[in-house]
SEMAR-530930 format. One record per atom (N, C-alpha, C): x, y, z; residue in three letters. Coordinates in pm, whole numbers, plus 50000, padded with zeros to 5 digits. Layout:
<rs>
XYZALA/...
</rs>
This chain:
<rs>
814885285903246UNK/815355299603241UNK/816425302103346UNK/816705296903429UNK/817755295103549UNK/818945291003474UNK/819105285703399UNK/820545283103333UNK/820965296703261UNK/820345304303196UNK/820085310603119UNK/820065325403129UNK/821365336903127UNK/820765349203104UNK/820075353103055UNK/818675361303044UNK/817735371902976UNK/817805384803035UNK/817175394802945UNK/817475405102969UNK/815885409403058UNK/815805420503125UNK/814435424603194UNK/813375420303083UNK/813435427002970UNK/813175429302897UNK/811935412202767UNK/813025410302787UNK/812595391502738UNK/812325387702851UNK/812115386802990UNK/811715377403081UNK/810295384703095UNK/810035401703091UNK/808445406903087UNK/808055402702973UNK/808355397302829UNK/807375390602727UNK/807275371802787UNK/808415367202829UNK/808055358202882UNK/806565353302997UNK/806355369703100UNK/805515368003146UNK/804185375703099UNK/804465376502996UNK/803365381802906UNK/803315401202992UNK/804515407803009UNK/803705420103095UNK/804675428702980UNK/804565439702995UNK/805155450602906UNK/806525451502967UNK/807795442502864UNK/808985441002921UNK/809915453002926UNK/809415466002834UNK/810115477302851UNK/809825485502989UNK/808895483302997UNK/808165485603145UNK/809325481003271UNK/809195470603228UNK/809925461803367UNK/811035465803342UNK/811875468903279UNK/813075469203217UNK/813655483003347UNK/812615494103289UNK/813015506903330UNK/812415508303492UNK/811365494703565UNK/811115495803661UNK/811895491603745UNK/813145483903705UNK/814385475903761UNK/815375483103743UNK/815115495803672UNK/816495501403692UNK/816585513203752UNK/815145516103764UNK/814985531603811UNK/814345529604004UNK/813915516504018UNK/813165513304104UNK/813985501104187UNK/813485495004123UNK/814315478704219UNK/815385480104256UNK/816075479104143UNK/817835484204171UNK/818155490804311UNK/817475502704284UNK/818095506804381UNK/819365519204371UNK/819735515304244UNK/821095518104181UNK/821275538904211UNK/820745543104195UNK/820615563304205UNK/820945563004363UNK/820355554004450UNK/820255560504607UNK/822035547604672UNK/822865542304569UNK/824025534104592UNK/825195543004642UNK/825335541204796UNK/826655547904877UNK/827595549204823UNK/828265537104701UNK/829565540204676UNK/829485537804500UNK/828875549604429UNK/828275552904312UNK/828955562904268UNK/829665571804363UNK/830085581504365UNK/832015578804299UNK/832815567704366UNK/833425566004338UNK/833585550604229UNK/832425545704176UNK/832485536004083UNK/833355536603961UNK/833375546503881UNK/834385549203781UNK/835155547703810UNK/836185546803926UNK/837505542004004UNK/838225531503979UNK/836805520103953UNK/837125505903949UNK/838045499603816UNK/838955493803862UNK/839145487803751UNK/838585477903644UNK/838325479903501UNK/837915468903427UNK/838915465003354UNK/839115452203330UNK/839865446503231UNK/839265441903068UNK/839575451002970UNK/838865450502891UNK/839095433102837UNK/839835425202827UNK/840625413602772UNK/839555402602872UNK/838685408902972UNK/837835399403046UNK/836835401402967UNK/836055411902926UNK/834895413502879UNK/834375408202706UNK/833145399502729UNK/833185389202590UNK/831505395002558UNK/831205389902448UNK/829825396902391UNK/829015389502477UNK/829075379002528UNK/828105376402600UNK/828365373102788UNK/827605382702894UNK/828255385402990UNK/826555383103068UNK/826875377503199UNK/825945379303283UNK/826215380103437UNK/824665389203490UNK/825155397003629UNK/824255389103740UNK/824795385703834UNK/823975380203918UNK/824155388704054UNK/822735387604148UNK/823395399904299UNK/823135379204416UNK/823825385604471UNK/823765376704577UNK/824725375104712UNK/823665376004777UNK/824545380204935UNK/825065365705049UNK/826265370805013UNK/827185359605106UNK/827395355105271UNK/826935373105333UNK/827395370205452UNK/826865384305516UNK/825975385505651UNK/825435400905734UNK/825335406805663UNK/824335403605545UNK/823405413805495UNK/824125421305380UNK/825535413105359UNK/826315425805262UNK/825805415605068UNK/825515429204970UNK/825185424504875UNK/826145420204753UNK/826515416004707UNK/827905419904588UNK/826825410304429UNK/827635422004385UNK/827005420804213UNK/828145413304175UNK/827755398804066UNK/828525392003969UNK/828975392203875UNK/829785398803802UNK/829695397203649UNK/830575385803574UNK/830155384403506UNK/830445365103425UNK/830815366703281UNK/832165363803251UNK/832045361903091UNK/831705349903085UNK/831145349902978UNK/830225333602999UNK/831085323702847UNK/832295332502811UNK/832985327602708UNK/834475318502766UNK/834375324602901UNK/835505319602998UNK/835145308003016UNK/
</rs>
């Protein structure tokens, strides 16, 4: 499953728990995402629509003093 995007959703039937559950407990909870400092100006950002492919995955992972940055991957690239 490490090679492999899934969604919250398929990894809680994977662990046999109620994956809609987990789904909305990662987004409302884990995340983090409602209480995010710079949420306010996110719409700002540029997207390039000509990057974005039907199949896309997000990884978080922190590089350096604690700072976090989110991944996003066309995985068609």
């Amino acid at each position: 499953m490490d090679n492999y995007p899934i969604s919250c959703y398929h990894l809680g039937e994977y662990f046999q728990v109620d994956g809609k559950q987990l789904q909305h407990q990662y987004k409302e909870h884990i995340s983090d995402y409602s209480g995010w400092p710079q949420k306010e100006h996110a719409e700002d950002w540029m997207l390039f629509c000509d990057n974005v492919g039907s199949h896309l995955s997000i990884d978080e992972t922190a590089l350096s003093n604690g700072e976090l940055y989110t991944i996003v991957t066309n995985k068609q690239a």
